[in-house]
C-alpha positions in Angstrom: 17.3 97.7 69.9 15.2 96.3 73.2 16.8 94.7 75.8 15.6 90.9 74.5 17.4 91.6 70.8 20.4 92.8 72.6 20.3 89.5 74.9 19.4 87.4 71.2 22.6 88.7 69.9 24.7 88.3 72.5 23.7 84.3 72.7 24.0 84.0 69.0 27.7 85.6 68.9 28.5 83.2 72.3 27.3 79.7 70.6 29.3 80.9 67.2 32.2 81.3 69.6 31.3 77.6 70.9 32.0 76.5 67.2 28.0 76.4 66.2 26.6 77.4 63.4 23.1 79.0 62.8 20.0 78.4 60.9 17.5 80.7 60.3 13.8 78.8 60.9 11.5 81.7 60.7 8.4 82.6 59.0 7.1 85.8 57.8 3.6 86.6 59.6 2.1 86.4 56.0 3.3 83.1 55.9 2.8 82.2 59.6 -1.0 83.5 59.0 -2.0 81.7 55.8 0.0 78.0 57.0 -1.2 78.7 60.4 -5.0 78.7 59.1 -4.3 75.8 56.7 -2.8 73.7 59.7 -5.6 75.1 61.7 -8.6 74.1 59.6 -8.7 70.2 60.1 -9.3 70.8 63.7 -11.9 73.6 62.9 -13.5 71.3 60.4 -13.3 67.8 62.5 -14.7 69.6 65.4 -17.4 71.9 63.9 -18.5 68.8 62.1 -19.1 67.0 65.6 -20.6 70.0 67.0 -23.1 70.1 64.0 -24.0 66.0 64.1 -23.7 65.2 68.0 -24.2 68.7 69.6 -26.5 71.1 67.5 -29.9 70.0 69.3 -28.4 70.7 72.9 -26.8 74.1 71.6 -27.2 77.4 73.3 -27.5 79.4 70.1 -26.8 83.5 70.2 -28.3 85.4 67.1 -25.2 85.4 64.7 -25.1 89.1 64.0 -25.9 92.6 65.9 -23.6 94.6 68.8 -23.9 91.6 71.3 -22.3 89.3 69.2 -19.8 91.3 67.6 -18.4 92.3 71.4 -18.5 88.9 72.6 -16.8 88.2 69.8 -13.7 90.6 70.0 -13.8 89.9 74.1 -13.3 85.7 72.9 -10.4 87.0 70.8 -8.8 89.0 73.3 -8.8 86.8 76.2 -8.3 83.7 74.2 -5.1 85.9 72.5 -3.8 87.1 76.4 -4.2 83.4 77.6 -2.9 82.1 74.7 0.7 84.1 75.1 0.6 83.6 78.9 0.3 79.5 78.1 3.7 80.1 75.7 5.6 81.7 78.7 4.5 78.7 80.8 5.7 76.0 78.7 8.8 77.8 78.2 9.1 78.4 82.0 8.5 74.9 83.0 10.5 73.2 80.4 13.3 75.0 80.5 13.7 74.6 84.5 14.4 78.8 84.5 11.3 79.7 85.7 10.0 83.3 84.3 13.1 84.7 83.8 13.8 83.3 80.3 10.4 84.6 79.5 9.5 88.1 77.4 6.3 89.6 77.3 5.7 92.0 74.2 2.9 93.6 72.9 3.6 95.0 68.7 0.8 96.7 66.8 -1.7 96.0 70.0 -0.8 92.2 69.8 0.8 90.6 72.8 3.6 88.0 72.2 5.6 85.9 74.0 9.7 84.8 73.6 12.0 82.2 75.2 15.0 83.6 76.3 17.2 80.8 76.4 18.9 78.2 73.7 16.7 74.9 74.1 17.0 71.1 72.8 14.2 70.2 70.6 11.2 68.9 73.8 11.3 72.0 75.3 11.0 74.3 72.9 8.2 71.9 71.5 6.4 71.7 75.0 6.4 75.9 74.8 5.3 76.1 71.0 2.7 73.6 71.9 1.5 74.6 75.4 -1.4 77.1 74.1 -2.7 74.3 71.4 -2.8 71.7 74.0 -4.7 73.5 76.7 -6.7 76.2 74.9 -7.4 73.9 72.0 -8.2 70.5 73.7 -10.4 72.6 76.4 -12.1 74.7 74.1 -13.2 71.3 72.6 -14.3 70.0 76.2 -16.2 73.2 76.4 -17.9 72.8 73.2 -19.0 69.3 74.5 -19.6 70.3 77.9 -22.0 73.7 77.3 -22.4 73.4 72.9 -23.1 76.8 71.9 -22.3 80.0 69.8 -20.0 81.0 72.7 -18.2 77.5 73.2 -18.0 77.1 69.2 -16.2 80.6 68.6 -14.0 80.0 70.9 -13.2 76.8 69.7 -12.5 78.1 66.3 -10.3 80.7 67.8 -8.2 78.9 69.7 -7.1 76.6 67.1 -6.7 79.7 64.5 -4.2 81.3 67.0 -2.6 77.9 67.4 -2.4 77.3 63.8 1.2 79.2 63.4 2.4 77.4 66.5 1.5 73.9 64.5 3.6 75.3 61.7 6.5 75.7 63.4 6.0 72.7 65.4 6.4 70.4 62.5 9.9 72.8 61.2 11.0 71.8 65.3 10.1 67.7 65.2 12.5 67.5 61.6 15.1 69.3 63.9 18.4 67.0 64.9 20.8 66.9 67.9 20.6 71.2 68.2 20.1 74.2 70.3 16.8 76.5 69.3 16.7 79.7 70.2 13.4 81.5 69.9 13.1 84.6 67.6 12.6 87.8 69.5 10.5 89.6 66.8 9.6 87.0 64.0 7.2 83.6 63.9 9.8 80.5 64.5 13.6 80.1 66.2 17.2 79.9 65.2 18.6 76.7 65.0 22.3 76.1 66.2 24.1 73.0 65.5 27.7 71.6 65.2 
């Protein structure tokens, strides 16, 4: 077991001893993958739509297709996927007043993630969750407008795909009551504690 799970359990078995129960709010990454593109896919739409009407004459079109685009391709999704982790552990950081040290850094089957450390109330674990969609998402879409192209439309489309689980559990957090969320170390979502 890694150092984070052992910390996980230990909080669990302390707020149990503070008379709180537990709720499981987690998502398999099936789950978090298929919701996560169905969340995703009014932005994608909305957006590509205004890219095609307003932006399409102006555009900085790359041949869709060949080794160029392919590797540009993978390098969008794997510093959009870096960022996007990075952007988690700064929400966290800043909203839970702890800094960096309630912050874990993973990488399973070559894919980075990020974990809160700590038991939150319901804004900041929302402002971490949220963190990546806001700025990756919102300024991809300032990008698009700002140099429309091939390059600025992928990474549009990936940055609100990857944020597209984070939506999901989003929505699970804003039904939350008066509790204490404690991000999963391993799965998509938290574990709710309330009294």
């Amino acid at each position: 077991m890694s150092n984070h799970s052992e910390e996980f359990e230990k909080m669990k078995v302390q707020l149990h001893k503070n008379g709180y129960k537990e709720k499981d709010v987690t998502i398999s990454s099936g789950k978090a993958m298929v919701l996560g593109l169905l969340y995703a896919l009014p932005f994608v739409i909305i957006f590509g739509l205004l890219y095609r009407f307003l932006l399409i004459e102006s555009a900085h079109l790359t041949e869709v297709g060949g080794l160029s685009f392919y590797i540009m391709f993978i390098v969008i999704i794997a510093v959009s996927v870096v960022i996007h982790e990075l952007l988690h552990g700064l929400g966290w950081a800043l909203s839970s007043a702890k800094g960096w040290n309630v912050v874990h850094f993973n990488i399973n089957a070559m894919m980075p993630s990020c974990a809160c450390k700590a038991a939150l109330n319901k804004k900041q674990y929302l402002i971490g969750v949220l963190t990546p969609f806001v700025i990756l998402g919102l300024g991809s879409v300032l990008f698009v407008f700002i140099y429309p192209g091939t390059i600025s439309l992928l990474t549009m489309m990936v940055n609100f795909i990857a944020s597209g689980a984070d939506l999901v559990i989003a929505f699970n957090v804003l039904k939350e009551q008066d509790s204490l969320l404690i991000d999963h170390p391993t799965e998509a979502g938290y574990i709710k504690f309330y009294k």
